[in-house]
HTML snippet that shows the backbone in 3Dmol.js (N, CA, C, O; Angstrom):
<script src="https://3Dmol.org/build/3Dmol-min.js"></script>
<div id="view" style="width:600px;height:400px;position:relative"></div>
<script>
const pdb = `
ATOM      1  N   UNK A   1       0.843  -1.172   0.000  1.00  0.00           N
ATOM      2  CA  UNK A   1       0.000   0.000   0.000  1.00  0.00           C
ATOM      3  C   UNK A   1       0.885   1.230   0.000  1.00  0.00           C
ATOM      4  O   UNK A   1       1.989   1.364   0.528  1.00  0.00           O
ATOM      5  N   UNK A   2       0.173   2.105  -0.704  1.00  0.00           N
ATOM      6  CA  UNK A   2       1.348   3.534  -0.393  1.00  0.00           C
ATOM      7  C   UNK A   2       0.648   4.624   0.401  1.00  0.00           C
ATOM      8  O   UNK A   2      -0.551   4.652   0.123  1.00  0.00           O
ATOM      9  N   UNK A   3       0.976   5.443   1.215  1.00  0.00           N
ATOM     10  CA  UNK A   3       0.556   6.340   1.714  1.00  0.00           C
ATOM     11  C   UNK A   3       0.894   7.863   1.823  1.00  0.00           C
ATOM     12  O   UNK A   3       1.693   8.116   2.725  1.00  0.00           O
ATOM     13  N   UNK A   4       0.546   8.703   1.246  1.00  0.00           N
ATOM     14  CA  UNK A   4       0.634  10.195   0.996  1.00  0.00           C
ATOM     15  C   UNK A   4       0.886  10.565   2.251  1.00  0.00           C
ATOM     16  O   UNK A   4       0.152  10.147   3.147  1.00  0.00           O
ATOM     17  N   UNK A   5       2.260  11.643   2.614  1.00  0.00           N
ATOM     18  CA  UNK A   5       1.983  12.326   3.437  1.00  0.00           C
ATOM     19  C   UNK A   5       2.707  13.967   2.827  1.00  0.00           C
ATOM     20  O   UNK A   5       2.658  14.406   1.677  1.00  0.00           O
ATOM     21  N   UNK A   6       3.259  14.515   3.883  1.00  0.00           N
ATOM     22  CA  UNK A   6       3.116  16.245   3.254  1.00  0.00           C
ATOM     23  C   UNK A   6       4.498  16.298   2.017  1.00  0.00           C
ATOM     24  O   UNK A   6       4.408  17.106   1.093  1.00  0.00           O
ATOM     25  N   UNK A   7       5.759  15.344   2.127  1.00  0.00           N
ATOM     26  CA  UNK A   7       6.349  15.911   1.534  1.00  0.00           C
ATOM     27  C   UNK A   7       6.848  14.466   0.567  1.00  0.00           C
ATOM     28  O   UNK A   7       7.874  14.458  -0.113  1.00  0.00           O
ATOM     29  N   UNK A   8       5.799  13.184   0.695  1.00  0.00           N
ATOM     30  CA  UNK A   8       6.793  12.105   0.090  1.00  0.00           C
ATOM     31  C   UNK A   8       5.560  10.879   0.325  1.00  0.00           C
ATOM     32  O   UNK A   8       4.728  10.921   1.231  1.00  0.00           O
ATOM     33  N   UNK A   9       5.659   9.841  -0.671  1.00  0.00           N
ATOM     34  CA  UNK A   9       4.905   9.142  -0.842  1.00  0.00           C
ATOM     35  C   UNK A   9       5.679   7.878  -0.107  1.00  0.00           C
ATOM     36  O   UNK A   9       6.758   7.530  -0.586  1.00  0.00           O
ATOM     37  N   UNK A  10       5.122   7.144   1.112  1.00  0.00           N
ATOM     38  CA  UNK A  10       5.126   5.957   1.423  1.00  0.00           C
ATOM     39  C   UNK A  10       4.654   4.658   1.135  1.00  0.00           C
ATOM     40  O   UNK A  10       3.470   4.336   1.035  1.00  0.00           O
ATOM     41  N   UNK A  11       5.841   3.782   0.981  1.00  0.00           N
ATOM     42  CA  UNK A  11       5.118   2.460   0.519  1.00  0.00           C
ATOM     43  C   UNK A  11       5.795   1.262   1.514  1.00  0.00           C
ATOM     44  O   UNK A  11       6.931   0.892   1.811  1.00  0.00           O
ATOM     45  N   UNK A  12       4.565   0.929   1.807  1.00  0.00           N
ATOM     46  CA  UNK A  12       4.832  -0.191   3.147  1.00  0.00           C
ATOM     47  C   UNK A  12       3.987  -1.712   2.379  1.00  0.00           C
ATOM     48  O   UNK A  12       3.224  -1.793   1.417  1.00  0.00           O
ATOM     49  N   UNK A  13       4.502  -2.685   3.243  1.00  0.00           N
ATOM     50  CA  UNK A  13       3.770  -3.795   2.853  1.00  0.00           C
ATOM     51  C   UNK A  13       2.511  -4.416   3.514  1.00  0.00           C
ATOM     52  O   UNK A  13       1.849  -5.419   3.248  1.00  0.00           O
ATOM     53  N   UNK A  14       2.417  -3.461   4.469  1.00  0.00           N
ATOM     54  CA  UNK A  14       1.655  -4.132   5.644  1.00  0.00           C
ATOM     55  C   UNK A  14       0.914  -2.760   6.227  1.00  0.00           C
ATOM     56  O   UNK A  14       1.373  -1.635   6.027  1.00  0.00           O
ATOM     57  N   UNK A  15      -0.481  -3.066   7.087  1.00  0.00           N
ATOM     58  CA  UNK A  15      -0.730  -1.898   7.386  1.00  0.00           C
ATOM     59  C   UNK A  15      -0.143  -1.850   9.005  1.00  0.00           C
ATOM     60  O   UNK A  15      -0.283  -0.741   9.520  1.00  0.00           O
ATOM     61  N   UNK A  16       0.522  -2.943   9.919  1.00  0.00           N
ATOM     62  CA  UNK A  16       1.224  -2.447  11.070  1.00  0.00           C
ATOM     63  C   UNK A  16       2.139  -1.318  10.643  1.00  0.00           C
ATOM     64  O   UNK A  16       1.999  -0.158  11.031  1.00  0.00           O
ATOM     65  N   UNK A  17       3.032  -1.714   9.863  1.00  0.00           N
ATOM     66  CA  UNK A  17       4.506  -0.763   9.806  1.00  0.00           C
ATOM     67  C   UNK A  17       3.806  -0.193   9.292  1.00  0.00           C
ATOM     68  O   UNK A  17       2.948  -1.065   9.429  1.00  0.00           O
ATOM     69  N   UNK A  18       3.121   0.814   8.569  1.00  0.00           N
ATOM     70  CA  UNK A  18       2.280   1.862   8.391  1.00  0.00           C
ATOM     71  C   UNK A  18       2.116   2.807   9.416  1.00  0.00           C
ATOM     72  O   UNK A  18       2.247   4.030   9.367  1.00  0.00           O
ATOM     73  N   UNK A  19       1.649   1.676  10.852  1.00  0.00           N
ATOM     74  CA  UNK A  19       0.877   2.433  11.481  1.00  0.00           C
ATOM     75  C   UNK A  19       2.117   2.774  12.220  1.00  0.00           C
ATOM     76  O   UNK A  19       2.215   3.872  12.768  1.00  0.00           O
ATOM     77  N   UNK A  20       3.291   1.692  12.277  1.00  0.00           N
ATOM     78  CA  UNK A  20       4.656   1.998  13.296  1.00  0.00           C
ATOM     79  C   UNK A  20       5.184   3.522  12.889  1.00  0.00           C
ATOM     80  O   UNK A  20       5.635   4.376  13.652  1.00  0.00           O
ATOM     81  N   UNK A  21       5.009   3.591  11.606  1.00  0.00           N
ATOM     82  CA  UNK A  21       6.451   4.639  10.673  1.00  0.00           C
ATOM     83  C   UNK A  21       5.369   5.850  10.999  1.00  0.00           C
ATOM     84  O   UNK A  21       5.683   6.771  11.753  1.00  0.00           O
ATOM     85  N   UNK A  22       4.265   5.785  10.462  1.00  0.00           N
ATOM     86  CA  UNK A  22       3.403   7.095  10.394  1.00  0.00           C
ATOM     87  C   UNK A  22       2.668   7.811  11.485  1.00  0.00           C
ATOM     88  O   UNK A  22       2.599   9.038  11.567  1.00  0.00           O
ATOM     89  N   UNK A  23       1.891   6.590  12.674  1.00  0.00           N
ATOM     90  CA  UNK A  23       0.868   7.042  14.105  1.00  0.00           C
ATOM     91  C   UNK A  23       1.415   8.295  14.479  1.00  0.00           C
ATOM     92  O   UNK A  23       2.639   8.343  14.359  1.00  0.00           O
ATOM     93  N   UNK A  24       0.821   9.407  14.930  1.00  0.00           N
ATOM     94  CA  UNK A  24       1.451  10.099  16.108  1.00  0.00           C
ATOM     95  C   UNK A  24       1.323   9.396  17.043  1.00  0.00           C
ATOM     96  O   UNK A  24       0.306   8.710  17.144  1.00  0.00           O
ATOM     97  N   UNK A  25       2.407   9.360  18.084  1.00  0.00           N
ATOM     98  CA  UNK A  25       2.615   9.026  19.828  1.00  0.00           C
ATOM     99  C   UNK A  25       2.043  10.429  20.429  1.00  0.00           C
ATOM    100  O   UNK A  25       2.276  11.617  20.204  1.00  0.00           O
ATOM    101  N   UNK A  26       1.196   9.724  21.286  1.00  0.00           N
ATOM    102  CA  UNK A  26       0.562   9.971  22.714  1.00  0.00           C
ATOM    103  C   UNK A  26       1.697  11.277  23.705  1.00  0.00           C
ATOM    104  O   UNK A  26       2.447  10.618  24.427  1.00  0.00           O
ATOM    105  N   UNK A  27       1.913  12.545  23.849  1.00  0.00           N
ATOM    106  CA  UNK A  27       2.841  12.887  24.470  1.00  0.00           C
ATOM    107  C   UNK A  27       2.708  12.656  25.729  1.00  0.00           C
ATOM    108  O   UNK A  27       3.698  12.997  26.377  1.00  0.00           O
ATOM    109  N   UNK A  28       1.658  12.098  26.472  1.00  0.00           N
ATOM    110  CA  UNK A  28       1.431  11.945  28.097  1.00  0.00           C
ATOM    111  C   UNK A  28       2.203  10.426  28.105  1.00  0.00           C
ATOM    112  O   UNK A  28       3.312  10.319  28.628  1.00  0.00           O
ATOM    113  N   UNK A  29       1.396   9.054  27.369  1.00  0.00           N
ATOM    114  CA  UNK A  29       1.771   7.948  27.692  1.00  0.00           C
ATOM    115  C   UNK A  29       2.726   7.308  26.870  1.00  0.00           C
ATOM    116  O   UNK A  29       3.587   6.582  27.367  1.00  0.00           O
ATOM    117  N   UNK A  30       2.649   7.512  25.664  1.00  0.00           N
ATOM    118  CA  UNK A  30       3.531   7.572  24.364  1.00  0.00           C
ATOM    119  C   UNK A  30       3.248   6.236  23.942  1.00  0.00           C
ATOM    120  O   UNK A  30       4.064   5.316  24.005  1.00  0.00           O
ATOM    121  N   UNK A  31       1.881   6.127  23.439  1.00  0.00           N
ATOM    122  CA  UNK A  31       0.970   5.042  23.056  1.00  0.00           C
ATOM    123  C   UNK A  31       0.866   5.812  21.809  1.00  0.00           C
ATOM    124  O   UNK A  31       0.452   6.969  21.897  1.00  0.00           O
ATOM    125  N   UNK A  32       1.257   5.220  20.392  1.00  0.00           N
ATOM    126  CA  UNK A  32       0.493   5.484  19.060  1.00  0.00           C
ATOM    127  C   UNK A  32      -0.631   5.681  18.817  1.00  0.00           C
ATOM    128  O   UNK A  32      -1.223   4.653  19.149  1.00  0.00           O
ATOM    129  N   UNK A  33      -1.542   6.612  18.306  1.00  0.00           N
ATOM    130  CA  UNK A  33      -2.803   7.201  17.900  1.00  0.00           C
ATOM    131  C   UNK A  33      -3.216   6.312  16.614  1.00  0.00           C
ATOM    132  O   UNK A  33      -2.507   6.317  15.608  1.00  0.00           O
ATOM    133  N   UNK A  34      -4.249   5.647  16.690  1.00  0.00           N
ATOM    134  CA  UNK A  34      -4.404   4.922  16.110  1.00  0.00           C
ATOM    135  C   UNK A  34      -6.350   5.199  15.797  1.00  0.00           C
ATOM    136  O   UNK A  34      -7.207   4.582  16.431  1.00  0.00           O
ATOM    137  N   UNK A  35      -6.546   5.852  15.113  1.00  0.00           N
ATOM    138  CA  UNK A  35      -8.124   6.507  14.547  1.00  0.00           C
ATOM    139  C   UNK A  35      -7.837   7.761  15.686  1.00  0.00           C
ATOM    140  O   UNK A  35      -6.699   8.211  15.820  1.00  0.00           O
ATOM    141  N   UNK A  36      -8.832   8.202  16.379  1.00  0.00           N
ATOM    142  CA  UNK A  36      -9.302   9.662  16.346  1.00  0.00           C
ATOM    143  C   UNK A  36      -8.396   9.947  18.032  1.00  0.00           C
ATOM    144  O   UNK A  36      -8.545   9.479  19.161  1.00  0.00           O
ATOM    145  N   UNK A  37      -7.720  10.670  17.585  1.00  0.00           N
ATOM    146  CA  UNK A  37      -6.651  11.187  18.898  1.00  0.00           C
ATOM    147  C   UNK A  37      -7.781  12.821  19.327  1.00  0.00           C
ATOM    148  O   UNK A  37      -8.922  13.239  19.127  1.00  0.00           O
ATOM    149  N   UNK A  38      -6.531  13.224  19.988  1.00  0.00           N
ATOM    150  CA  UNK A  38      -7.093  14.479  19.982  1.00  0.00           C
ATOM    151  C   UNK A  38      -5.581  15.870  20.458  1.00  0.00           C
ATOM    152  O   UNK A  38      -4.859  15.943  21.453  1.00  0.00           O
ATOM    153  N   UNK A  39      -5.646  16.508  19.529  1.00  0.00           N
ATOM    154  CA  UNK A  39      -5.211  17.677  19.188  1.00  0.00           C
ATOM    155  C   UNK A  39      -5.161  18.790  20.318  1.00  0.00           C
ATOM    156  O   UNK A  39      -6.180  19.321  20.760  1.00  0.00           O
ATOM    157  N   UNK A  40      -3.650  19.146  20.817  1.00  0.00           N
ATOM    158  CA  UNK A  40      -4.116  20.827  21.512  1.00  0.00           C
ATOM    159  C   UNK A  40      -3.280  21.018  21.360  1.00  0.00           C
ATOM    160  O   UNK A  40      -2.338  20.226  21.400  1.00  0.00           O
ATOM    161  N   UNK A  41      -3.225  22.863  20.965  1.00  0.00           N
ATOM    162  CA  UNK A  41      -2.065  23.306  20.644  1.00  0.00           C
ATOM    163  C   UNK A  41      -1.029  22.704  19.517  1.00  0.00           C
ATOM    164  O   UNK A  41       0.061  23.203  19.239  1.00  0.00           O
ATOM    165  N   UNK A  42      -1.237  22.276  19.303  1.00  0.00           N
ATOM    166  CA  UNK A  42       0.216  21.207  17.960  1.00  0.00           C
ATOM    167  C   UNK A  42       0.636  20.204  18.535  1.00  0.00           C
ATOM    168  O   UNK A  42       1.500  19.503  18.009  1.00  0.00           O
ATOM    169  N   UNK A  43       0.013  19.875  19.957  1.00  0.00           N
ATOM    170  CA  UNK A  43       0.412  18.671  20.909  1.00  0.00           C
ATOM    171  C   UNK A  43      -0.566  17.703  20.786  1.00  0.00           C
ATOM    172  O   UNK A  43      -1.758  17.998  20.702  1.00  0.00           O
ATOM    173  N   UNK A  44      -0.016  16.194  20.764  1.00  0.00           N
ATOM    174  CA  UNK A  44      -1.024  15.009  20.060  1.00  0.00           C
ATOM    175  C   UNK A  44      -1.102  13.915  21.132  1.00  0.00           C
ATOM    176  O   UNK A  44      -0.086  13.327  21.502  1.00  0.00           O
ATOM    177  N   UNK A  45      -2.488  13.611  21.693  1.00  0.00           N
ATOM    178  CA  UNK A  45      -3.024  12.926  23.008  1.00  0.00           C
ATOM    179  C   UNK A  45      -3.741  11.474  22.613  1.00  0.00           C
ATOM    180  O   UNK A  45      -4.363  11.586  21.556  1.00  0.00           O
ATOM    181  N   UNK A  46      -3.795  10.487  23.041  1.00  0.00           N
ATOM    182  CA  UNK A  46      -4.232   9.788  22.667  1.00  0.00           C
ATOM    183  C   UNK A  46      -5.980   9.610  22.909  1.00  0.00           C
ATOM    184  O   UNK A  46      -6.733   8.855  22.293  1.00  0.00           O
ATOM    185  N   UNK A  47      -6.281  10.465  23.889  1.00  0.00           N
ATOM    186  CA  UNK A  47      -7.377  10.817  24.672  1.00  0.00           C
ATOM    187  C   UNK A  47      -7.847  12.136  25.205  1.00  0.00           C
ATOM    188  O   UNK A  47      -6.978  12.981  24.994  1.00  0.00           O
ATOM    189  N   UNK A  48      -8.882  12.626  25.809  1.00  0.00           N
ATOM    190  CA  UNK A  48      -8.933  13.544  27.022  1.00  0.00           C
ATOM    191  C   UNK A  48      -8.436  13.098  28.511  1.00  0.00           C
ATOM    192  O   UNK A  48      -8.638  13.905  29.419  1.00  0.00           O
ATOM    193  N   UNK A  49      -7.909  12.078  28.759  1.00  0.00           N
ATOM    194  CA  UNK A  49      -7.442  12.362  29.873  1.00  0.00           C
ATOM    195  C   UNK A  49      -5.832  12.488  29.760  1.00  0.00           C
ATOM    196  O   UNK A  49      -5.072  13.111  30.502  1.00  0.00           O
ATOM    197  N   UNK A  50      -5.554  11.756  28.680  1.00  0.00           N
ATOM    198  CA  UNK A  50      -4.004  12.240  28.806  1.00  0.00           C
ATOM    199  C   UNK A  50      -4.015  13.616  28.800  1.00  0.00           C
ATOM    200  O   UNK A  50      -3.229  14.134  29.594  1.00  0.00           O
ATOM    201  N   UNK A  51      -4.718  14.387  28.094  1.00  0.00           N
ATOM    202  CA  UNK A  51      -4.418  15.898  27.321  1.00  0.00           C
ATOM    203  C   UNK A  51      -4.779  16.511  29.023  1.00  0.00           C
ATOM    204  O   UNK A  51      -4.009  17.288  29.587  1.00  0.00           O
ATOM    205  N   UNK A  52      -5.629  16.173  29.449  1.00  0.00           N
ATOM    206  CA  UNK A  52      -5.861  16.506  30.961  1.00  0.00           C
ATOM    207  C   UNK A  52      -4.529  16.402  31.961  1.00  0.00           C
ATOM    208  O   UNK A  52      -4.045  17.342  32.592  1.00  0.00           O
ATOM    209  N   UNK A  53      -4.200  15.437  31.951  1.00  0.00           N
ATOM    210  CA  UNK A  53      -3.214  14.935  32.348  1.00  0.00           C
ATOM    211  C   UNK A  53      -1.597  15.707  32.586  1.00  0.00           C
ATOM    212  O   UNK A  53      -0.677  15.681  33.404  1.00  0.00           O
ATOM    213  N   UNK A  54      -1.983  16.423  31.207  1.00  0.00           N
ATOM    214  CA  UNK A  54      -1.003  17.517  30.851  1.00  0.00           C
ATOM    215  C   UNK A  54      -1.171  18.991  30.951  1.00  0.00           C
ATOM    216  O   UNK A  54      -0.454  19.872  30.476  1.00  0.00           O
ATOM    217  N   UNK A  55      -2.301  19.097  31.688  1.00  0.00           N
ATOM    218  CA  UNK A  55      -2.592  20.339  31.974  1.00  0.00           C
ATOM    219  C   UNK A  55      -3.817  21.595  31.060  1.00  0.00           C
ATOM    220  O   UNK A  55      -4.289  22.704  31.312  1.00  0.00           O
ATOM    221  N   UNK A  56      -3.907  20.510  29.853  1.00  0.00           N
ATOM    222  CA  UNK A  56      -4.462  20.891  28.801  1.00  0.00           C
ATOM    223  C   UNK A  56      -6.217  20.719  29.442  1.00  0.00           C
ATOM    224  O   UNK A  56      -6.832  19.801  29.983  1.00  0.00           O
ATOM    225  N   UNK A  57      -6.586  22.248  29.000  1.00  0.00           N
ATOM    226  CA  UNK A  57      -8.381  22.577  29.366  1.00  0.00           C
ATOM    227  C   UNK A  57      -9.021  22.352  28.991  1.00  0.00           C
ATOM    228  O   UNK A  57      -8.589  22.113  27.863  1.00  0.00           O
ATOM    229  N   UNK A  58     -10.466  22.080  28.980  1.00  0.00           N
ATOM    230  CA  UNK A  58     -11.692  22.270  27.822  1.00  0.00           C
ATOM    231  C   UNK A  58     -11.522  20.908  26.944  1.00  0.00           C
ATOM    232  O   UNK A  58     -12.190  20.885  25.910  1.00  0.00           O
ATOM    233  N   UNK A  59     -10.902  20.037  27.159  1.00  0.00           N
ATOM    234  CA  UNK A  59     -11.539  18.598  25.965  1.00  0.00           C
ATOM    235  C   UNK A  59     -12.184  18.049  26.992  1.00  0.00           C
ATOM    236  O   UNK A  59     -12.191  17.836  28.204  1.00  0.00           O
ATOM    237  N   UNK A  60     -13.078  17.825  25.296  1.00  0.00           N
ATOM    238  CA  UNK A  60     -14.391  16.673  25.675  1.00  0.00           C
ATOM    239  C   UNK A  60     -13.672  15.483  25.099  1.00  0.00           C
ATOM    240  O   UNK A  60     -12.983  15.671  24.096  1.00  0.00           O
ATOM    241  N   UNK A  61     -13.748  14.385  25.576  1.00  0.00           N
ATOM    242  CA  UNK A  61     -13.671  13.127  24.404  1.00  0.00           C
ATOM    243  C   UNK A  61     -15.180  13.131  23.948  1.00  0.00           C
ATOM    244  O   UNK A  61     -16.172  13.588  24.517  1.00  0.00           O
ATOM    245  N   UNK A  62     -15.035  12.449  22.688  1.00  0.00           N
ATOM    246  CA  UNK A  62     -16.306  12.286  21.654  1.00  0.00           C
ATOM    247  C   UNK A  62     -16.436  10.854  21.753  1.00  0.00           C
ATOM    248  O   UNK A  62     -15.682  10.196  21.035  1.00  0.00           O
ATOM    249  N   UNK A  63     -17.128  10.330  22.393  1.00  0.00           N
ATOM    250  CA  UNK A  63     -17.059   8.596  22.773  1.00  0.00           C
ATOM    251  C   UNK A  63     -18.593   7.982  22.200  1.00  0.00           C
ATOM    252  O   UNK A  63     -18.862   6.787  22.318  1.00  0.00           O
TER     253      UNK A  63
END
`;
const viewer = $3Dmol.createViewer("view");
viewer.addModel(pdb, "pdb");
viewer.setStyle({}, {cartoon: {color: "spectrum"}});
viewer.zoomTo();
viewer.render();
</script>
């Protein structure tokens, strides 16, 4: 499979190493984001409680 990202086209054989090379990590637990993370500031959570966790206000998780 190949996968587009901002500056170069990836081609993996598998969708793990996909998810190894490409996931954002979790900055609280540093668990790979794997479908719908959540965003603050340019900083990438795997949840609302990590992002909580970190001091970060106002998320809802969408569950």
């Amino acid at each position: 499979m190949s996968v587009p990202s901002k500056r170069r086209v990836h081609v993996f054989d598998c969708f793990s190493c996909a998810i190894h090379r490409m996931a954002p990590i979790c900055e609280h637990c540093r668990v790979q984001i794997i479908g719908q993370g959540v965003e603050v500031e340019g900083h990438w959570f795997c949840g609302g409680h990590c992002a909580r966790a970190e001091g970060k206000v106002g998320i809802i998780d969408k569950v």
